[in-house]
N, C-alpha and C positions, 0 to 999 in steps of 0.2 A: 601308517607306513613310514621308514626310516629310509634313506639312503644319504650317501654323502657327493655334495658339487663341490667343485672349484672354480678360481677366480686369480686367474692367471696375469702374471703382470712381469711386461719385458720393456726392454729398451730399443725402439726398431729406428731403422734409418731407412736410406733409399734403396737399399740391397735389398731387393725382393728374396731373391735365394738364401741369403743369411739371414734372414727373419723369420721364414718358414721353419729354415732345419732347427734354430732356438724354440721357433711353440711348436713344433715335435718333441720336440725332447722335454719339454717342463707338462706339456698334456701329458705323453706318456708317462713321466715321474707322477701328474698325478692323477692319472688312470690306476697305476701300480698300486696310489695308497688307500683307494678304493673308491674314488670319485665316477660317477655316471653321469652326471652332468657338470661341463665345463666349458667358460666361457672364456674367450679370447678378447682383449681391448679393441677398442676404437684404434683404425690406421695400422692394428698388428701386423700386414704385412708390405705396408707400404707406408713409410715416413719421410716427405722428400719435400723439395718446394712444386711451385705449380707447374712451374715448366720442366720440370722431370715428371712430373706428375701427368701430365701431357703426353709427352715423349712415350711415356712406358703404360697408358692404360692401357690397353689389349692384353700385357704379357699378364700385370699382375692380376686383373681382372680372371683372368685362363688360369693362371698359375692358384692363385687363392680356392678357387673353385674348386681346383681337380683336390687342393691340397685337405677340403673340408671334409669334401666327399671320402679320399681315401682314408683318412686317418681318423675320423668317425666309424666307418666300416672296422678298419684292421684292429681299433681296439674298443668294439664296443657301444661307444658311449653317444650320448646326445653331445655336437659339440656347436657352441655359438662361434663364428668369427663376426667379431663385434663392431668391424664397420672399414670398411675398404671401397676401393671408387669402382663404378661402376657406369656404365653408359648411358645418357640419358638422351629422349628424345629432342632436346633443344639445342643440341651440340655444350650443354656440362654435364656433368656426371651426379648422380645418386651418391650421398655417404649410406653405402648399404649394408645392413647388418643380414646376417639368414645364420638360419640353425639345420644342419642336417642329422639324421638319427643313425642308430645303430647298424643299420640296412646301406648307409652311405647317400640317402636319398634327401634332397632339400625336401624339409619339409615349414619351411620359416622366411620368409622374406621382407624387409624392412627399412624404405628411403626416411632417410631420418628427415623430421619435419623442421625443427627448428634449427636455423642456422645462426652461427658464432658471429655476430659483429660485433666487437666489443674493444675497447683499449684497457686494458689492464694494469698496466704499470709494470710491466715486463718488456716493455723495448719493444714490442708488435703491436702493429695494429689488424687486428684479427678482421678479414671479412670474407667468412666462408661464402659468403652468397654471388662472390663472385667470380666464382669457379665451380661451385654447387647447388642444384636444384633442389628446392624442398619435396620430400614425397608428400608433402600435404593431406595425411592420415594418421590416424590412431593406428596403433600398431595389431595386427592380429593377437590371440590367441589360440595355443596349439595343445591339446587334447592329448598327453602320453602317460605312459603306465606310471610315471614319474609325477603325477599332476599335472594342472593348468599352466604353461611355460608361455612367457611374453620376455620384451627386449625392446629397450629405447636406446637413447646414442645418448650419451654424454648433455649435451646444452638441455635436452628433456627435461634432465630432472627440476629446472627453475620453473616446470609450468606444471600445477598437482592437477591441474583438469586433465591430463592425458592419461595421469595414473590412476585417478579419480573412474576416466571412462573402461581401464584394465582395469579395477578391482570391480566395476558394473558386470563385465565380461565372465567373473571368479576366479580373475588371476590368483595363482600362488605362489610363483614363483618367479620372478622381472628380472632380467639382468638390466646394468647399466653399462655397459662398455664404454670409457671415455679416456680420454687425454688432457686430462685438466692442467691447466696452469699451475702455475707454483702459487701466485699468490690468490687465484681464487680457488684452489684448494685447502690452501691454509684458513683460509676465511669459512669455507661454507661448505668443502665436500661431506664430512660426517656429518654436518648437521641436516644439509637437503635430506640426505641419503638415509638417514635416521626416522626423518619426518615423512617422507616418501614412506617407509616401511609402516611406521606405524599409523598412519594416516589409514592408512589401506586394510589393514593387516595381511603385510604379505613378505613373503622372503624375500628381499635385495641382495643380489650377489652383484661385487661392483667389481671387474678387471679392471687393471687401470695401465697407462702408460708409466713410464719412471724414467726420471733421470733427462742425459741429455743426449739429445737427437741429430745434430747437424757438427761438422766439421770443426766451427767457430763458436761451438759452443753460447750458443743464443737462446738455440730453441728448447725449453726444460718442461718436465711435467713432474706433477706430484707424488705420483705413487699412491701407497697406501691403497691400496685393491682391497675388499673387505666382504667378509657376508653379515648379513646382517636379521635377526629374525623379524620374526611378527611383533613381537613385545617393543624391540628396539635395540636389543643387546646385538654388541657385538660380537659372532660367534668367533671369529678369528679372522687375522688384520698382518700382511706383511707392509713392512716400513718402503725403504728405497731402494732394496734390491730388488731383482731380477729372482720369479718363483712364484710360488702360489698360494692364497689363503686354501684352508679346507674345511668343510663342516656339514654335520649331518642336519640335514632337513627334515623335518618329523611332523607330515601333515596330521597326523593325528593332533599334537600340540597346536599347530595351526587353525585346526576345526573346534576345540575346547577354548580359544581365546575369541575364536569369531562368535561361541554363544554363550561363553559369560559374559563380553563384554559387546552386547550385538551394535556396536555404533552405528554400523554400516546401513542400520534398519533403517535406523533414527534421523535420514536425515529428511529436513525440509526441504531443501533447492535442488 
């Protein structure tokens, strides 16, 4: 079976409203060019600091949701939004990804487990854990006419036992939705995101954030959204603009690599 995903990558800020009507209109563009499944980045509709982020959970939490719902419906397609804040029982919020289907119906839901603390060498000191809850789970997989579909967040990809415990499941297909830094995307996004894919044998479609995010021009992300196959190739790759990688997914090629090359048998641990 063939069909073709996308892997959508904008530049969002704290304008809930202006980020939405942007991944309308780059889904629909690649709804148009015949994508069925499509994933939105980590933070796609909401990129702010913590205390806007505060201020406006309820609206964008409501607004994201309705926004998933409907525009999955109106055109079709399975659509990932790849990780926005959500409520959590401890008074922080979930970085939550969810996938809803063609029907407009959640059918995907996902607190991302691993949280960002890190200094980078970008001028922040990153400490999502404290303003975020881990969902402390491996992520489900979801059963559609499309294959086996899973999704992690971003910081995931440095840990392969989670993909390790997706490809146990018969993942085929993983998004990564993320907002990678400049310099640790430079460093390691195509390489994790390579090794992920073929570690597993599985498609990686990576959204990604781009560009820069805030006022003062501080906050920047990588880009380069990418899909990626089973083998390791890169099927197609947008640089630092704003728009979408596309490519056709071909589980039949998928299932002829998982039994000439059966690693996945072979393992001891």
């Amino acid at each position: 079976m063939k069909f073709k995903a996308a892997a959508v990558q904008v530049t969002s800020t704290a304008r809930v409203s202006n980020n939405l009507t942007k991944c309308r209109q780059l889904v629909e563009e690649a709804a148009s060019a015949g994508a069925k499944v499509i994933g939105l980045p980590e933070n796609f509709s909401f990129m702010g600091t913590e205390s806007e982020k505060k201020n406006l959970l309820g609206q964008i939490e409501e607004e994201t949701t309705a926004f998933l719902k409907e525009t999955a419906k109106d055109l079709r397609i399975y659509l990932l939004g790849g990780g926005f804040p959500t409520k959590a029982p401890t008074g922080k919020v979930y970085n939550t990804a969810v996938i809803t289907d063609p029907s407009g119906k959640e059918v995907f839901r996902y607190h991302k487990a691993h949280l960002f603390n890190a200094v980078v060498g970008d001028g922040f000191n990153y400490s999502e854990s404290n303003s975020t809850e881990s969902g402390g789970k491996v992520p489900d997989v979801i059963q559609t006419e499309y294959g086996k579909i899973s999704s992690a967040i971003c910081y995931d990809i440095r840990f392969p036992e989670l993909f390790r415990s997706l490809s146990e499941k018969g993942v085929e297909l993983c998004f990564l939705p993320a907002a990678f830094t400049v310099p640790t995307g430079e460093a390691h996004w195509h390489v994790l995101l390579r090794a992920r894919a073929i570690e597993n044998f599985m498609y990686v479609l990576a959204p990604g954030q781009t560009g820069i995010h805030d006022p003062h021009g501080k906050r920047k992300t990588f880009g380069h959204s990418l899909i990626i196959s089973p083998w390791g190739e890169i099927l197609d790759e947008i640089d630092n603009e704003e728009g979408f990688a596309i490519a056709d997914i071909d589980l039949q090629k998928l299932s002829d690599i998982r039994n000439q090359l059966p690693s996945l048998n072979h393992r001891l641990f």
